[in-house]
C-alpha positions as CSV (number, residue, x, y, z in Angstrom):
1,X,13.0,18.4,-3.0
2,X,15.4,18.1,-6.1
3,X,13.7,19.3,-9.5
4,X,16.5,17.5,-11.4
5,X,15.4,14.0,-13.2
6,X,18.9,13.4,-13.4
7,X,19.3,12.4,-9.7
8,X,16.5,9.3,-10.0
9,X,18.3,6.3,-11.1
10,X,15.5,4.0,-12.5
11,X,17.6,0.2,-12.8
12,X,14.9,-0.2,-15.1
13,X,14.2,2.2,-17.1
14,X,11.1,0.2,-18.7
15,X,8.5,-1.5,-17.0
16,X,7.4,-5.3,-17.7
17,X,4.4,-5.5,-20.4
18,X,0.8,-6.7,-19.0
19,X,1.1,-10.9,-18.3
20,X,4.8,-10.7,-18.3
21,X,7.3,-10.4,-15.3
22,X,11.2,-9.5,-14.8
23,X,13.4,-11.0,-12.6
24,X,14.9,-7.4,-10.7
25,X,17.0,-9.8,-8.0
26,X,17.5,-13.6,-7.5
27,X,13.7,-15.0,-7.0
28,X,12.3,-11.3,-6.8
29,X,10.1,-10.7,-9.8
30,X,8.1,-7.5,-10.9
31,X,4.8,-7.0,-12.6
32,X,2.8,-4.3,-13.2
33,X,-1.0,-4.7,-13.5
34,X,-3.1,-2.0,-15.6
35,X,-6.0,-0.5,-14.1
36,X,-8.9,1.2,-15.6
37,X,-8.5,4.1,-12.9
38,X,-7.0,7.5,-12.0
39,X,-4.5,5.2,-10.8
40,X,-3.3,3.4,-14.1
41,X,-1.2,0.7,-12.5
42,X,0.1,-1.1,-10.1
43,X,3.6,-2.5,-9.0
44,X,3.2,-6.1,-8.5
45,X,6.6,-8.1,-6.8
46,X,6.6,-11.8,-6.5
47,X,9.1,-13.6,-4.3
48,X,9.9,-16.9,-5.1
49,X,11.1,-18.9,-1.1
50,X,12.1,-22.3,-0.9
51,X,8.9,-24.2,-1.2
52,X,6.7,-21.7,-2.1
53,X,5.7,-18.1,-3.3
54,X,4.7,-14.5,-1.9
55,X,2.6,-11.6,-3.9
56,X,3.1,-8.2,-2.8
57,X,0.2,-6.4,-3.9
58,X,-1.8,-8.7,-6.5
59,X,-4.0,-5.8,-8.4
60,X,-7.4,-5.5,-8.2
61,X,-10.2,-7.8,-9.1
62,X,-10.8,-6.1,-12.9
63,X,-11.0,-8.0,-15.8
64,X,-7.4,-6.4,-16.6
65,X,-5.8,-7.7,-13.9
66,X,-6.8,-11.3,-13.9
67,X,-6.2,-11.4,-17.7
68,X,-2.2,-10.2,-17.1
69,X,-2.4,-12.7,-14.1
70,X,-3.6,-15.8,-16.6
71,X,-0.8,-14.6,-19.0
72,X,1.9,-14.4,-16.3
73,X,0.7,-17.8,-15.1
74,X,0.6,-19.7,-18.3
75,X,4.1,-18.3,-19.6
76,X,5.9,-19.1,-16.5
């Protein structure tokens, strides 16, 4: 495996602040949910179809999550 950082191309270089999401393709959205574990976050995608919507990987039920989840609600 490469030790260089240089061959990682990030198209984002910063990730979306808790209770906000970007728009990373046409109706493909990212999140990322905070959690209060080893594991500090979580990469949440949101794909917006024809009638309705799809969450890849929603978080976990902590107080953290459902707060960025109100936020991301209420501002979109």
């Amino acid at each position: 495996m490469a030790q260089n950082s240089e061959v990682i191309n990030f198209p984002y270089p910063t990730p979306p602040d808790s209770g906000c999401i970007i728009e990373v393709a046409d109706g493909i959205y990212w999140a990322r949910m905070a959690l209060p574990v080893l594991i500090d976050h979580v990469n949440v995608y949101i794909l917006e179809g024809p009638e309705d919507l799809t969450i890849i990987d929603t978080g976990l039920n902590f107080k953290v999550c459902r707060s960025a989840w109100l936020e991301i609600i209420k501002n979109n």
